[in-house]
C-alpha positions, 0 to 999 in steps of 0.5 A: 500500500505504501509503495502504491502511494509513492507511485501515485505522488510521482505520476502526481508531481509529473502531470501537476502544474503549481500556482504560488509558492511559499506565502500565505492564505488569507482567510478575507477575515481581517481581525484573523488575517492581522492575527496571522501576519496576512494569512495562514503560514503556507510550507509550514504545519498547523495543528487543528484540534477538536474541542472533544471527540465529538466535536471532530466534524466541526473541525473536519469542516475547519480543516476543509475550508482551510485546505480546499481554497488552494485550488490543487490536490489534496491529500488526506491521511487517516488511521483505518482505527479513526475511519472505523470510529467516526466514519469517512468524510462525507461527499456532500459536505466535501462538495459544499467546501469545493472540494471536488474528487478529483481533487482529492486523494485518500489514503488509509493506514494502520498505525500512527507511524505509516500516517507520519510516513505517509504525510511526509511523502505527500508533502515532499510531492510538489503536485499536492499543495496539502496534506491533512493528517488525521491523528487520534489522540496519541501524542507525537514527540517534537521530533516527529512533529519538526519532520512534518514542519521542514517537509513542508517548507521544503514544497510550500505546501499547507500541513494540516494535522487533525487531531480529535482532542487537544493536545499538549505540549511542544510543537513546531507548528506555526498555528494550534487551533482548537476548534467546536461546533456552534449553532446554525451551522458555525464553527467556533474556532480559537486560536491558541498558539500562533508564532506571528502574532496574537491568539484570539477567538471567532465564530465562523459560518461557511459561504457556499456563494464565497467559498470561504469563512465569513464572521457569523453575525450572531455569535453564539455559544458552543452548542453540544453536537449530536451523539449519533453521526453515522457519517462525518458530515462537515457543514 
């Protein structure tokens, strides 16, 4: 399985035409983009946490919209444990962050050390401009975590690592978020650690129209998601 993702990334990097390079992804939300020193740091890693497990499709669907407005491939990694708990993500909620299948390549693995493998060769392959890996809640050492960091900043492209709790600790990563779901379909995302600037804490809503996060009008507090998800629906 791993060598036929090594081959899948080569055929990749060969058919591939990149636009940009190193830089950064504006959010268009000021206060966060400022917060951020012009947007989210590309060639870099970021750590998304969800508040609780049960929060993990609200910060599935923050991950998307982070990943999808590059407008190239997308590679997502995830733990065969992980897909068997919380389900694999959902087309309808991938289509409605404009993440096309095309667009996307899946790949499952069995243990925490084929996912770091996995998304450090993703990384390395110019032909994807992010890697999402989703991590359970085992901790990684800053040594695994400084892998991912520099073979990000050797393509440019955005590391996403998605974990279903919060974790603790060093990291080498330039942005930690933890992220819940809110009500009418809004995310409440805080940002905990950032290397250029200020922390601080929003309430999100997703434009279909826009395709990116917008300021909710009416923030709310975080409402308690639903206990029976059959599929990880990210909206």
């Amino acid at each position: 399985m791993l060598e036929q993702l090594r081959q899948r990334l080569q055929t990749l990097q060969k058919t591939a035409i990149l636009d940009g390079g190193p830089g950064y992804l504006p959010l268009g939300i000021a206060p966060i983009d400022a917060a951020l020193g012009g947007g989210l740091a590309r060639g870099a890693l970021h750590e998304i946490a969800a508040v609780s497990e049960a929060h993990l499709a609200a910060a599935t669907g923050f991950a998307l919209g982070l990943a999808a407005p590059a407008r190239a491939r997308v590679c997502w990694i995830a733990e065969d444990m992980g897909l068997a708990e919380s389900g694999a993500p959902h087309g309808p909620g991938l289509d409605a962050f404009g993440l096309k299948p095309e667009r996307l390549l899946t790949v499952s693995v069995a243990q925490r050390g084929d996912l770091l493998w996995a998304m450090e060769e993703a990384l390395r392959c110019r032909a994807v401009h992010a890697v999402i890996g989703e991590l359970r809640q085992s901790a990684l050492d800053i040594v695994a975590l400084r892998r991912l960091s520099l073979a990000a900043a050797d393509s440019g492209a955005l590391a996403l690592l998605l974990r279903s709790a919060p974790a603790r600790g060093a990291s080498t990563a330039a942005t930690r978020w933890i992220v819940g779901a809110a009500p009418n379909s809004c995310f409440a995302g805080e940002l905990m650690r950032n290397r250029r600037g200020p922390l601080g804490a929003w309430i999100l809503q997703w434009s279909d129209s826009d395709g990116r996060f917008l300021l909710a009008t009416h923030a709310q507090p975080v409402a308690a998601p639903a206990l029976d998800r059959p599929h990880r629906k990210v909206a």
